[in-house]
N, C-alpha and C positions, 0 to 999 in steps of 0.2 A: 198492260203494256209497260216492257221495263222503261224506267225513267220517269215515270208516273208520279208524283205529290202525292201521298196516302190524302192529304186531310184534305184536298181538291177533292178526291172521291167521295173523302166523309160529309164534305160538302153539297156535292151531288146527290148522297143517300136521303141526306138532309132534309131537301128540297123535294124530293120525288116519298109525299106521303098522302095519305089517305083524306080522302076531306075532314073525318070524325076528327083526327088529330091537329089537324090545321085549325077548325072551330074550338079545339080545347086546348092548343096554342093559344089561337089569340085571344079565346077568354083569361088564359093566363095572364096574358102582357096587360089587361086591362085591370086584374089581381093585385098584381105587382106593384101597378100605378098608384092602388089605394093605398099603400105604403108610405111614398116619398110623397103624395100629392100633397100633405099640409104643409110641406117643407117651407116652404118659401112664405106660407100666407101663417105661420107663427106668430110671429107679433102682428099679425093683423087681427088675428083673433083674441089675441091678449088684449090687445087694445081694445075691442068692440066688446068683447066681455068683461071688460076693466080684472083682467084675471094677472096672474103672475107669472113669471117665466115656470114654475116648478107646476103650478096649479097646470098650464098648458101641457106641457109635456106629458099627465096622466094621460094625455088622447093615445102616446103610445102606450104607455104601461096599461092600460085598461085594454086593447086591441090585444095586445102579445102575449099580456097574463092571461086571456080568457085561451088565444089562441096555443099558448101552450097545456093548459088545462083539456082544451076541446081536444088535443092530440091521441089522449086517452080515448076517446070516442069515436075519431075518426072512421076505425078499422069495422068496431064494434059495430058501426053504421051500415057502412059500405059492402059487411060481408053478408047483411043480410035482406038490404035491398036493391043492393046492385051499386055500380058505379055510377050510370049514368043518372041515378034518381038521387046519390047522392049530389053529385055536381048540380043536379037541378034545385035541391036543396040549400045546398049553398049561396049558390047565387039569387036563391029568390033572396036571405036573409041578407046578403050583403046589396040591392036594391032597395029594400024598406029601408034598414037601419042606417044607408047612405042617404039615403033620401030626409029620412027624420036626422039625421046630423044637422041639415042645411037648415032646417027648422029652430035648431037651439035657443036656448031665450038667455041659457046661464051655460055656466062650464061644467057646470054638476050634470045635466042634461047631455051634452055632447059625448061628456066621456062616458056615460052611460049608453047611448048610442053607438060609441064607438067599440065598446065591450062587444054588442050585438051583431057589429060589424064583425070584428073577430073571430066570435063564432061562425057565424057563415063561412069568410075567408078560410080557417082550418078545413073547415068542411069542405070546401073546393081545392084547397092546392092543394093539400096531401093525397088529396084523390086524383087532381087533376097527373102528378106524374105517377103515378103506375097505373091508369086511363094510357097516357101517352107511349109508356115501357110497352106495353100491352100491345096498344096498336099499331105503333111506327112502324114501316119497313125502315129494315135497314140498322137491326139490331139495337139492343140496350145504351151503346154506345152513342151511338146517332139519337134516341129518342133524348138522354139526358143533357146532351149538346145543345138540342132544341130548344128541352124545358130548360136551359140554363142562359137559350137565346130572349127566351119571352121574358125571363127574370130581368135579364139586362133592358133590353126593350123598355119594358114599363117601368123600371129603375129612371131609366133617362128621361122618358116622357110622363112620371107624373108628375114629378116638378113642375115640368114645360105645361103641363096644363094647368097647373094651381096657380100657377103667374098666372099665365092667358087671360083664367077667369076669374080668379081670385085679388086681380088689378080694381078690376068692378067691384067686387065682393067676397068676404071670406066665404058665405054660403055658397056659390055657385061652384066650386070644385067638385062637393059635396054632391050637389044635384046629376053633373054634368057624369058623373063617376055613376051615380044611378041608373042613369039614361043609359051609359053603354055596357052596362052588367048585366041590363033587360035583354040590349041587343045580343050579349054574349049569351043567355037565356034563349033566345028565338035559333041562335047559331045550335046551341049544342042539341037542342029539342028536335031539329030538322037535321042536322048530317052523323051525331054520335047514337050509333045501338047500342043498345046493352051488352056490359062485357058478361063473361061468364065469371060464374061467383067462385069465390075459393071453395075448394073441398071442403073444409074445414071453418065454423065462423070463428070469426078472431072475438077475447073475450075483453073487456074493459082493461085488467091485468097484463094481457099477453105482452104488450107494448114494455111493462114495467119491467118483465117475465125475460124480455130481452136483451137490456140491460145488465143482465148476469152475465152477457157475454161478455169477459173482457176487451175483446177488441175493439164492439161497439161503445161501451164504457167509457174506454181512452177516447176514444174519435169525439162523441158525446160531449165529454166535460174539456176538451182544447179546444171543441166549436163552441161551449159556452163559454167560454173565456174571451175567445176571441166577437163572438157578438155583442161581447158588452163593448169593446173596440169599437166594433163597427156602426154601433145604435147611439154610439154617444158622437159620433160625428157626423150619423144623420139629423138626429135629433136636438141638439145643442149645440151645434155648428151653426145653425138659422141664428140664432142671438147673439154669439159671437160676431158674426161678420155685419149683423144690422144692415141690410140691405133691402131694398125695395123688392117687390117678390118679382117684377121682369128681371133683374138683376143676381135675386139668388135663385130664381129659377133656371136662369140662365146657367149659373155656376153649379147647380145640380142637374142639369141636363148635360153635360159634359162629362162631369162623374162619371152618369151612369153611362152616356158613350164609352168612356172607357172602359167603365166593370165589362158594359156587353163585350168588348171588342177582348178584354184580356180571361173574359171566362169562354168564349166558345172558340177563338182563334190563337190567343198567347199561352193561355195554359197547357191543354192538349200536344205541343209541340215543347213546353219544357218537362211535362210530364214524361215523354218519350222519349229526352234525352237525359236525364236526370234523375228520374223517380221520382212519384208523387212526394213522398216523406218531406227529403230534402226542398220540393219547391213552397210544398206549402210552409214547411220549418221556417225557410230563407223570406218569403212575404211574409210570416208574423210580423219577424226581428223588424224587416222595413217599414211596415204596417206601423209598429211601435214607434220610429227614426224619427217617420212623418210625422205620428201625432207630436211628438214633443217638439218639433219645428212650428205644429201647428198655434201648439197653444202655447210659445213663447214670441213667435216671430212677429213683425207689424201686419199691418192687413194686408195687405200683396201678398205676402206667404201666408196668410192662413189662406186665400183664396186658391193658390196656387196649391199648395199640401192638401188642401180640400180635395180640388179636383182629382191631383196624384192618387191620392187614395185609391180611387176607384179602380185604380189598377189592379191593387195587389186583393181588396175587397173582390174583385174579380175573379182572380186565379183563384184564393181560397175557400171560394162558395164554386166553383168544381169542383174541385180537388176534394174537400170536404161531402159535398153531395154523393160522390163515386165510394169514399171509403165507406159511408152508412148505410150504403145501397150493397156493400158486396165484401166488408167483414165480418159479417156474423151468415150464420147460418138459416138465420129466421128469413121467413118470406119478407122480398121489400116492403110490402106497405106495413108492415108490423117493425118491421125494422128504422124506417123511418120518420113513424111514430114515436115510437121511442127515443132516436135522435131529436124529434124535433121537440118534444115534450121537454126535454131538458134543456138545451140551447134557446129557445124561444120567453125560458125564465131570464137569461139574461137580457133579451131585447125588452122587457118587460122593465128592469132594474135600472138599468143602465141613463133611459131618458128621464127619469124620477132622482136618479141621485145625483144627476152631475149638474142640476141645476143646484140643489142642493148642499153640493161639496164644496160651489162656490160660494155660496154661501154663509157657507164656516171658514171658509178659503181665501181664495182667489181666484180669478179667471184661470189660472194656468192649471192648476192642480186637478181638475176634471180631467182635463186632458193627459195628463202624469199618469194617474191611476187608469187612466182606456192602454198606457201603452204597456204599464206596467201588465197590464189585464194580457195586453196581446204575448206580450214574453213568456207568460204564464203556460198560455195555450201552445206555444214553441216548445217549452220544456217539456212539457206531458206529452209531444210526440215524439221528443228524443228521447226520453225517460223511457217511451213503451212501443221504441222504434222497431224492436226485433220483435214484439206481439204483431204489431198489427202489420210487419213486412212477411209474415209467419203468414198470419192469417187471412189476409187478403191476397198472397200470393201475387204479391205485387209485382208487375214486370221492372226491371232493371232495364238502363239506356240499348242493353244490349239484346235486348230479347222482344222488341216490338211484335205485336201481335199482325194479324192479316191484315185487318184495317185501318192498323197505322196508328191506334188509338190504344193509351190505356187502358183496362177493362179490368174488374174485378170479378173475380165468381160470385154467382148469386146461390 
């Protein structure tokens, strides 16, 4: 009907899916939650482990490092027992190893637990969105809208749960996260079939093998740049702001309100008007603005720049997810792989050094080097704007597709 809202419809595509995808949706959002869920209960666990802000932070770097490691494996997995026995696999390892998290006696144990967790996690997300590409109605378009819904989702509410429970105790986020990885385990086992496998199995390599594409390349190393942005203000923001975990929970569940609300509803519309290049380009540079507001300003503005964030963290994990998915040539789950293999070393680095750069530093200087980090990742898509507008066939403000939606070819 002329007069129509495109993204009203993308919205309704949205919505009208299959139950396999809906169970592997919200096993995502419960994925995602493992992420930010120690957010807020940081120094609760430094303290109960009599540990240090830098020793704490390996919980991310042991999770990211293994998870960008496992990204090599993912495909190699998935293409030769299926998807859905992979996801089943994942999720069992991220119930044990959440589960023996909450068990911890020392911090040496936890992060080693949390390695285990990582693995599993790799094992699930990356499978979990080409599972979702696969089955959505309502095109490639719609399913990464989705899987960008669940990110945001559990972005906002792990926080909100590691207060909750993590008020009582740092162990119980840990548990509570087990408990519904099991459920997310009963969901996929009962509504998701097995997908059909690739033609072809994907080989340990292939992931690496894709990576010679330049365009995947550029996109690669501006989203590694930009995750160490992103991971030092998840991660090292908690001790900066020294807040009670109802309270940073609170300020990370807003975050990720917003990431969700600017990755499936604000980005798609300046995508449409603008082009991807320029909007992800234009959140770097802000991305960058914020942190250095962040980490000079008094506490009202870091909590305030905190939350901001979550904006532009938003738009640029679309925007970013769509070019990896659809400038190269390679199948997405191999392509993906290889974007995530590379970018997920910076989430790995990023919560290990800036505890670190403080110090040899100071407070502010962690946050200097995230923004600088974010500018980095700006230049390298201006740098290699006519590759990857070449390669992706990216649409211009003028040339919106049918359903109103950016899309790259796969």
């Amino acid at each position: 009907m002329q007069g129509e809202d495109p993204f009203d419809q993308e919205a309704v595509s949205i919505l009208r899916q299959p139950k396999a995808v809906w169970a592997t949706a919200g096993a995502s959002v419960v994925a995602f939650m493992g992420i930010g869920l120690v957010d807020p209960i940081l120094p609760s666990i430094a303290k109960g482990l009599e540990a240090t802000p830098s020793q704490v932070s390996l919980l991310f770097t042991s999770y990211f490092l293994i998870t960008a490691v496992a990204m090599l494996v993912t495909g190699f997995v998935s293409s030769r027992i299926g998807g859905r026995k992979t996801l089943l696999a994942g999720l069992a390892l991220v119930v044990v190893f959440a589960a023996l998290s909450g068990t911890s006696s020392s911090v040496a144990e936890l992060v080693g637990f949390r390695a285990g967790w990582g693995l599993g996690n790799a094992l699930f997300v990356s499978t979990a969105l080409a599972v979702i590409v696969g089955a959505a109605a309502g095109g490639s378009s719609a399913a990464i809208l989705l899987y960008e819904s669940a990110l945001g989702l559990g972005m906002a509410c792990g926080p909100l749960l590691g207060a909750l429970l993590g008020d009582a105790s740092w162990r119980y986020p840990f548990f509570g996260t087990a408990a519904l990885m099991a459920i997310g385990f009963v969901c996929i086992t009962a509504f998701l079939k097995e997908q059909p496998r690739p033609a072809r199995k994907t080989s340990l390599l292939d992931p690496v093998r894709a990576l010679g594409h330049g365009g995947l390349a550029s996109v690669a190393t501006s989203a590694f740049f930009y995750n160490y942005a992103f991971f030092t203000i998840l991660a090292f923001t908690p001790f900066v702001l020294n807040m009670s975990p109802y309270k940073s929970g609170a300020v990370f569940f807003a975050w990720g309100l917003l990431l969700a609300v600017f990755s499936v509803l604000v980005a798609p519309r300046l995508q449409k008007r603008f082009g991807s290049l320029k909007v992800v380009g234009a959140s770097l540079v802000l991305l960058a603005a914020d942190l250095v507001i962040l980490g000079y300003g008094n506490h009202t503005a870091a909590v305030v720049c905190t939350i901001v964030s979550g904006a532009f963290i938003g738009m640029n994990n679309t925007v970013y997810t769509e070019l990896a998915l659809g400038v190269s040539d390679a199948p997405r789950p191999v392509a993906s792989a290889g974007y995530n293999f590379v970018r997920w070393f910076a989430a790995a680095a990023a919560p290990y050094l800036a505890p670190k750069i403080e110090e040899w530093s100071n407070i502010h200087i962690p946050f200097v080097v995230a923004a600088v980090a974010a500018v980095v990742g700006a230049i390298v898509i201006w740098i290699r704007r006519s590759a990857l507008t070449h390669e992706a066939q990216e649409l211009e403000p003028e040339h919106a597709t049918e359903d109103g939606v950016t899309v790259f070819a796969s």
